[in-house]
N, C-alpha and C positions, 0 to 999 in steps of 0.2 A: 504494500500500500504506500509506503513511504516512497518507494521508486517511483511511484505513479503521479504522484504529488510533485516530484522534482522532477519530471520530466513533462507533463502537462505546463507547464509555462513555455518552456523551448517550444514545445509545438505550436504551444497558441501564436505563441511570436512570429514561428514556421510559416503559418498557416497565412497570419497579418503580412509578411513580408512579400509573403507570394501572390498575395490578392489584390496589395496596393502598387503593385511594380509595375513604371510603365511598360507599356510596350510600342518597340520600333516602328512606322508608319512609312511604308514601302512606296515609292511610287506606280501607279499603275502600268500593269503592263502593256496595252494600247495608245496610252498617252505620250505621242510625241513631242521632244522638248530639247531647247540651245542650252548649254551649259557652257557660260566664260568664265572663266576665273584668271587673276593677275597678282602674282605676291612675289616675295621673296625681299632681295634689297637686302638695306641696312636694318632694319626689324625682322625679315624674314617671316611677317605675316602674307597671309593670301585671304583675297574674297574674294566671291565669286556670285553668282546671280541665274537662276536658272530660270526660262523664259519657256511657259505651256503655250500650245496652242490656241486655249480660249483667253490668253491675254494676262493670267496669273503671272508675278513675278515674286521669285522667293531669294533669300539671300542665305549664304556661305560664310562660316569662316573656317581655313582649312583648307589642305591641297583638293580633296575630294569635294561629294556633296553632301556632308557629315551634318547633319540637326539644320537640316533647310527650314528658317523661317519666313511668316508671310512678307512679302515687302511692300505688294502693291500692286495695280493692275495696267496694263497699256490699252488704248482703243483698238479695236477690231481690225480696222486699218493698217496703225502702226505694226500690229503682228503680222498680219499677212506681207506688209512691205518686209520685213523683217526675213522672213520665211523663203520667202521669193529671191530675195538677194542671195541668202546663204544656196538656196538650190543653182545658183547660177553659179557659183563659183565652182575655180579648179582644184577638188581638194584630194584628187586620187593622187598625186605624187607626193607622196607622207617625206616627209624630213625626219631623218633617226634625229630623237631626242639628245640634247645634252646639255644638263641643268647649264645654268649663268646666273649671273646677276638677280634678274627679273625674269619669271618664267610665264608663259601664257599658256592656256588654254582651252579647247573648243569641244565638247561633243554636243554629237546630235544625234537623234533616234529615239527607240523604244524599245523598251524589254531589254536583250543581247544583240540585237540590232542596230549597233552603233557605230557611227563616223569618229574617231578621236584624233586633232591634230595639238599636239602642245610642242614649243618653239622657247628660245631664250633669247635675251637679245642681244648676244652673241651670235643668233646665227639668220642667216638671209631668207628670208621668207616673202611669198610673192605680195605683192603692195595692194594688193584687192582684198587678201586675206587681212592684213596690217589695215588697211582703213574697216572694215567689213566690221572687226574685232572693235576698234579704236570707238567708231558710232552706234554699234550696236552696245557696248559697255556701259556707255554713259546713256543710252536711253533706257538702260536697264536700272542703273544706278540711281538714276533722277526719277525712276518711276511710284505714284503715290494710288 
C-alpha cells in the first residue's frame, strides 16, 4: 500500500505532463509555399518568412522553418504576382552550397516536393534570382 501511495503522484504528474504537452503543427501536405530566409553575418542570426498560396505570411527564426509564427497577410494579387515570377525563373542549374558570410535561401513546393536553392554571398548567383529574392523578402517582411 505504501508503494502505491509513493508512486500515485509520479503518475498523476505522468499522466498531467503528457496531456498538457504541446504538440508540433505540420504544414499541410497540398499546401504550396516560398520559403526565404537570410542570416548569418556578425550575429549569425537568420529569418526567414514563408509565403502560402492564399496570401498567409509566417515568420522564422533559425536556418530552417522551426516554430513558424503568424506574420500577416498579402493581397491576392500580390501572391499571385509573386508566384508567377518565381515560376519564370531559371532555377534548374542548382549552385553546390558553400556557407559565407550571409547565407540565402529559397524553397518552394509541397509535401517532398521541393525546389531548394541557398547561395552565400561569396558566390555568383544569377541577378533574376538576386532581385526575385531581394523584393520578394521585403514584401514578405513588411507584410501586416
Amino acid at each position: 500500500m505504501r508503494f502505491l501511495l509513493r508512486i500515485l503522484p509520479l503518475l498523476a504528474f505522468s499522466f498531467l505532463l503528457v496531456s498538457c504537452g504541446g504538440s508540433k503543427v505540420s504544414k499541410p501536405e497540398s499546401s504550396t509555399y516560398l520559403f526565404l530566409s537570410q542570416g548569418g553575418g556578425i550575429t549569425g542570426k537568420y529569418e526567414g518568412f514563408i509565403l502560402y498560396e492564399d496570401g498567409r505570411v509566417e515568420a522564422t527564426e533559425g536556418e530552417g522553418q522551426e516554430n513558424p509564427k503568424p506574420k500577416g497577410k498579402l493581397p491576392s494579387r500580390e501572391v499571385s504576382m509573386i508566384f508567377e515570377a518565381w515560376n519564370v525563373l531559371d532555377v534548374q542549374d542548382k549552385i553546390p552550397f558553400k556557407p559565407g558570410n550571409m547565407n540565402y535561401k529559397i524553397i518552394y513546393g509541397s509535401g517532398s516536393d521541393l525546389v531548394i536553392l541557398d547561395w552565400s554571398d561569396g558566390q555568383k548567383v544569377d541577378t533574376e534570382i538576386q532581385e526575385f529574392f531581394s523584393e520578394t523578402y521585403r514584401k514578405l517582411r513588411n507584410a501586416e
